[in-house]
Structures are given as C-alpha cells and as structure tokens.
Backbone as CSV, one residue per row, in Angstrom:
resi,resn,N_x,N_y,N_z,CA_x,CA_y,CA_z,C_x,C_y,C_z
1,UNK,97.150,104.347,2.679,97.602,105.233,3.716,98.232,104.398,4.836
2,UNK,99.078,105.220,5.539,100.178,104.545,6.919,99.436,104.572,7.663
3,UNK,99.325,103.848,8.590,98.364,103.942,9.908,99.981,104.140,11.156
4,UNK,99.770,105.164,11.919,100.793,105.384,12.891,100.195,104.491,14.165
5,UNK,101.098,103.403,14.261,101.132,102.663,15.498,101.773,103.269,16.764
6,UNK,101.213,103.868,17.823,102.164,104.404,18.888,101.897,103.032,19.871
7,UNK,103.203,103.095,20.631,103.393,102.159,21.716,103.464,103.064,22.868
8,UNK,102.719,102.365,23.730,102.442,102.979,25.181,103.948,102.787,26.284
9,UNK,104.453,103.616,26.468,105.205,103.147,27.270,105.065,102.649,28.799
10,UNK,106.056,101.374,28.623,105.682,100.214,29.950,106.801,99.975,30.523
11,UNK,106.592,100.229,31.962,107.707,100.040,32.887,107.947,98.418,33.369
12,UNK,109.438,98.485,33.296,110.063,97.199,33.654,109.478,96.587,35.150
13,UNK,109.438,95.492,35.420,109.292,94.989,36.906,110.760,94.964,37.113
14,UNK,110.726,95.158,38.277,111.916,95.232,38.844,111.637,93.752,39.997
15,UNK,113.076,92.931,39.357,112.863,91.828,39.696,114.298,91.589,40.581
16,UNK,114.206,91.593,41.999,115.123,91.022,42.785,115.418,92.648,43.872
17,UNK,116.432,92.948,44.074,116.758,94.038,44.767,117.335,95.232,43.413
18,UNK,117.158,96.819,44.158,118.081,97.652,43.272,119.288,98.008,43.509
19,UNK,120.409,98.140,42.511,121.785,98.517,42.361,121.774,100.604,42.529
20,UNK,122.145,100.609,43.060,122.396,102.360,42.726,123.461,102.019,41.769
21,UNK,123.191,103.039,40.954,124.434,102.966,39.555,125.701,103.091,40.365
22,UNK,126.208,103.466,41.346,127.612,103.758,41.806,128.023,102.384,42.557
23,UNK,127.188,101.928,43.023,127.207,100.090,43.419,127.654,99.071,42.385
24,UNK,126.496,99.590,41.274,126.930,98.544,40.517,128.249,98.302,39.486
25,UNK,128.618,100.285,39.401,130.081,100.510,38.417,130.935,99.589,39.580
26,UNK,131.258,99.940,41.109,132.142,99.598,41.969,131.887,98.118,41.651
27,UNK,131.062,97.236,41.694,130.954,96.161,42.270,131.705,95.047,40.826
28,UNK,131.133,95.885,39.545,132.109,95.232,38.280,133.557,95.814,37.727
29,UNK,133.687,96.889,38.589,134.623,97.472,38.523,134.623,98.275,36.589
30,UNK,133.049,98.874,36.289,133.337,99.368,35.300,133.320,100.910,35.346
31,UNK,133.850,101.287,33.305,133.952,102.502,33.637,132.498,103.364,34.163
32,UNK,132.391,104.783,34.534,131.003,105.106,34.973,130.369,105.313,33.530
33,UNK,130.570,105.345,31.964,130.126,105.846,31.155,129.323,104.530,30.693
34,UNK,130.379,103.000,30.635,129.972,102.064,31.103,128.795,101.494,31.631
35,UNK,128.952,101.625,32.759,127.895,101.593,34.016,126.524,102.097,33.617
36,UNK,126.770,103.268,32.980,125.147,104.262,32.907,124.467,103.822,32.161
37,UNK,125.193,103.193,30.664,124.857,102.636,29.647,123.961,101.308,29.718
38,UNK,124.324,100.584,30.756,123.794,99.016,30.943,123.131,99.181,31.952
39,UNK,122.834,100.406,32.822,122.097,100.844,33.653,120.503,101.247,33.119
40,UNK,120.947,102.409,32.396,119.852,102.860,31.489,119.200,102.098,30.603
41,UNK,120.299,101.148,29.798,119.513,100.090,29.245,118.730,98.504,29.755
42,UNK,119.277,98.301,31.207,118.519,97.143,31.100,117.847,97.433,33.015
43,UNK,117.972,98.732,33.021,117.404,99.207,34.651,117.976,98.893,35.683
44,UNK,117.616,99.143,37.230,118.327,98.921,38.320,118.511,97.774,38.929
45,UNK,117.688,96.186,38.422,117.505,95.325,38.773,118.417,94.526,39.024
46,UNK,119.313,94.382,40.142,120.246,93.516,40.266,120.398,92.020,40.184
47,UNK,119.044,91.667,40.072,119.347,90.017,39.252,119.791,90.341,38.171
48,UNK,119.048,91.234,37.321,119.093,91.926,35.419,120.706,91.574,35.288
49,UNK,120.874,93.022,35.875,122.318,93.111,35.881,123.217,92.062,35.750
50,UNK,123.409,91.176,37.165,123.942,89.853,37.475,124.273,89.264,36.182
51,UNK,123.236,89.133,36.045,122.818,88.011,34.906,123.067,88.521,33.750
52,UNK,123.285,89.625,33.412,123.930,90.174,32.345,125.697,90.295,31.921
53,UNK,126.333,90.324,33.951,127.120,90.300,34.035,128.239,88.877,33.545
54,UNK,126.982,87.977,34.517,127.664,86.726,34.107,127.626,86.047,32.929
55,UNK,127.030,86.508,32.411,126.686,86.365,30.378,128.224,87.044,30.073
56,UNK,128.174,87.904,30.062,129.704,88.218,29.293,130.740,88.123,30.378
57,UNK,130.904,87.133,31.679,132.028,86.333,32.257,132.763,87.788,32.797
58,UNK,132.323,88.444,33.196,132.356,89.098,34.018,132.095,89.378,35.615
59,UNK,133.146,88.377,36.611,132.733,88.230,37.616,132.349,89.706,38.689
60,UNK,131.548,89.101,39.959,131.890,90.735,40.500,133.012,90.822,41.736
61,UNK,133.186,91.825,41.993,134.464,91.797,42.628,133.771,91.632,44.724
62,UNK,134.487,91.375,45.304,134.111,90.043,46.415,134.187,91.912,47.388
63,UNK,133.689,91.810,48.346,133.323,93.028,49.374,134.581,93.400,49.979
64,UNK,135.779,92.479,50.187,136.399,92.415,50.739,137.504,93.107,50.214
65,UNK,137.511,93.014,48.857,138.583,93.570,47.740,137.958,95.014,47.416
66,UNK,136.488,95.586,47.632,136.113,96.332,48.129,136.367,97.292,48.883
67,UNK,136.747,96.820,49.899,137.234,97.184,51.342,136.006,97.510,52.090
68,UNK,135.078,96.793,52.142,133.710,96.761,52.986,133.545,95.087,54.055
C-alpha cells in the first residue's frame, strides 16, 4: 500500500526589504504578466528578486530614468 505523504505548507522568510509587484515590473522594466510570475514564484523579497535579476543580466533601471 501507498502511504500519502502531505507537506505542510511553509512560508518563505522574507529576506531584505519588500517590492510591491508594480515596483518591481517598473524597476526591470518587465511585462506585468512577467512580473506576477517571478513574483508569485520566488515572493516579495527584494534581495530574492535582485538576485534573480542579476542571474539572468538583467540590470535595473536607475530612479532617474524612472523619473523619481
């Protein structure tokens, strides 16, 4: 017989500051469908992110080009 293993679900630490998803589409300049996707999948954590960003050489765009 199968024995059903359930996994408890466990929340991420959130490590550094959070991105609001509309920060972080603006700030890589991606699309929002984009955005939600790498949002939802790796959470609001803006080191996460960063560091996800700069893995695939994806710089972010400077405040100024912004217009902030």
């Amino acid at each position: 017989m199968t024995d059903v293993i359930e996994h408890s679900t466990t929340r991420k630490v959130l490590r550094g500051r959070a991105y609001s998803l509309a920060e972080f589409s603006r700030r890589y300049r991606l699309e929002a469908d984009e955005a939600a996707r790498l949002f939802d999948k790796f959470g609001p954590s803006a080191t996460e992110l960063d560091l996800l960003m700069a893995a695939k050489r994806r710089p972010p765009v400077s405040l100024a080009a912004l217009g902030a």
